[in-house]
C-alpha positions as CSV (number, residue, x, y, z in Angstrom):
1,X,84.0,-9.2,71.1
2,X,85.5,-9.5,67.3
3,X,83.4,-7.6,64.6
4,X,84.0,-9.2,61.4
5,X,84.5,-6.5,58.9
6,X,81.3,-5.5,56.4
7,X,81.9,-7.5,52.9
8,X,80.1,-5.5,49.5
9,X,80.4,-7.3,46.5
10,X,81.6,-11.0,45.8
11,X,85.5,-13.1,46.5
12,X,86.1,-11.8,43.1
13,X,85.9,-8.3,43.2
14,X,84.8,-5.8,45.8
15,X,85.2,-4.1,49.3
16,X,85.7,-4.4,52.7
17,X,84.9,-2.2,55.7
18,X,86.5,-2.2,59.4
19,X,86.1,0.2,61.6
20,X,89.2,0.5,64.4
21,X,87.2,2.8,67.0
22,X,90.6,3.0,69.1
23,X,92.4,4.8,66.2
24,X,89.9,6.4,64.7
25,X,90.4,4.6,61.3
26,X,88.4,3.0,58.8
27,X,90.3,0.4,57.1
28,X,88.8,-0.2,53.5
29,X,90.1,-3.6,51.6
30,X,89.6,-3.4,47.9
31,X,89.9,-6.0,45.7
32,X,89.5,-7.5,42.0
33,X,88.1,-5.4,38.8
34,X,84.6,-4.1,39.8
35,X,81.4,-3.9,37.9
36,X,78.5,-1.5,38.1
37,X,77.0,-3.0,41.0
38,X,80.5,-2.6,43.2
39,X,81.3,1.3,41.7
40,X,77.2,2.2,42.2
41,X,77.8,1.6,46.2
42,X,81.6,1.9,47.3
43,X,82.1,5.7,47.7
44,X,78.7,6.5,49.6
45,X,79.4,3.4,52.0
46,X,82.8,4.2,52.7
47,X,81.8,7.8,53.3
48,X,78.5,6.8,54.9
49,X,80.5,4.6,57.4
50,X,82.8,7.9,58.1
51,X,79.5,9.4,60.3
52,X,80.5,12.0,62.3
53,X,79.3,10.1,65.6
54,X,82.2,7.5,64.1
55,X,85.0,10.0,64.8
56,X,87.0,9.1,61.4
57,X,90.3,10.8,60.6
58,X,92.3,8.3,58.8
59,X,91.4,6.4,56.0
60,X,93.2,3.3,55.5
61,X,92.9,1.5,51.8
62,X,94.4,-1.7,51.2
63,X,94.3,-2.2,47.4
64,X,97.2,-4.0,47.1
65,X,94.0,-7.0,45.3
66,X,92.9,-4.4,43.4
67,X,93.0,-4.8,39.6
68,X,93.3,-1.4,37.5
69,X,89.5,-0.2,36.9
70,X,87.0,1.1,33.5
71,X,85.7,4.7,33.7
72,X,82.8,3.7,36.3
73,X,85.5,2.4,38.7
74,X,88.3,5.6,38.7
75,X,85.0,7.6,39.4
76,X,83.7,5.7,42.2
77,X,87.6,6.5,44.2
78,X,87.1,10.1,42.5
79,X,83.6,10.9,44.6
80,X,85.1,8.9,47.6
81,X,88.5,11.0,47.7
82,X,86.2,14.3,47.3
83,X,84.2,13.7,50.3
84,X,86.7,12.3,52.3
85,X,87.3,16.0,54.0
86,X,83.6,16.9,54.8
87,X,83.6,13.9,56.5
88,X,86.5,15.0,58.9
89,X,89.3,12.6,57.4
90,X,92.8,14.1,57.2
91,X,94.8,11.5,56.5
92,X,94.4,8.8,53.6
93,X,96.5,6.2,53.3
94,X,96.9,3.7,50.2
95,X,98.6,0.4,50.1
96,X,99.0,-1.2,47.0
97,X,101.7,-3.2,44.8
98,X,100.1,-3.7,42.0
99,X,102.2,-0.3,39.7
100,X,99.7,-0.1,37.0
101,X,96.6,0.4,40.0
102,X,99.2,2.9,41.9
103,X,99.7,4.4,38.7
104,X,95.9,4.8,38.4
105,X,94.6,5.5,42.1
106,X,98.0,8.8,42.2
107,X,96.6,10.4,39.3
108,X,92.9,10.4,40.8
109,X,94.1,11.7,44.0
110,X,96.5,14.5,42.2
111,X,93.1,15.7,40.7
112,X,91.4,15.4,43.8
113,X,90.5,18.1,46.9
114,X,92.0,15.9,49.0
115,X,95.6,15.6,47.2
116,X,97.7,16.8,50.4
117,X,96.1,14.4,52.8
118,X,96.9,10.8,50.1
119,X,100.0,9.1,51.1
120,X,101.0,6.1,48.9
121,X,102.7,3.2,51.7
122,X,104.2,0.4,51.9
123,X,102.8,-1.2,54.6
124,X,99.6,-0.7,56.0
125,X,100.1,1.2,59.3
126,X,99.4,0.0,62.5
């Protein structure tokens, strides 16, 4: 059985959410530049959908869609990178190719708890 992955927001600019129970990894897809009603939902989901019956410890992003984002946006991956360690994660990694959203999303997690668990990549991993 193939679960499709849970979609928030529109084709233009939102998340994604698939959870690999085999590797313990949530693997997040974020995309386009997000309004209110995206940044209001995305960091209590993704933590939300790190339960501790879910058995989380890797966080995967993929943001390599993902435009540079206003105020509301940087503090929607602020609140998700802070509760990323009550939730059990200890490893984060981010995908994108996109400098100027690298740019953005390294200096949030540099001023985040969870600093020494974000890895920039590449590739997503396997």
């Amino acid at each position: 059985m193939v679960v499709q992955p849970k979609t928030f927001g529109t084709e233009a600019a939102g998340f994604s959410l698939d959870l690999d129970a085999a590797s313990h990894s949530l693997r997040v897809r974020v995309w386009g530049f997000w309004k209110r009603d995206v940044t209001d939902i995305f960091a209590q989901t993704v933590l939300d959908a790190c339960r501790p019956t879910a058995r989380i410890t890797h966080l995967v992003m993929d943001a390599n869609d993902l435009k540079p984002q206003r105020e509301e946006g940087q503090a929607a991956f602020a609140t998700l990178l802070e509760g990323v360690r009550k939730h059990g994660i200890d490893r984060v990694s981010i995908v994108t190719r996109n400098a100027l959203t690298r740019l953005q999303l390294t200096r949030i997690a540099h001023d985040s708890t969870a600093n020494d668990v974000v890895r920039f990549v590449e590739t997503q991993p396997g």
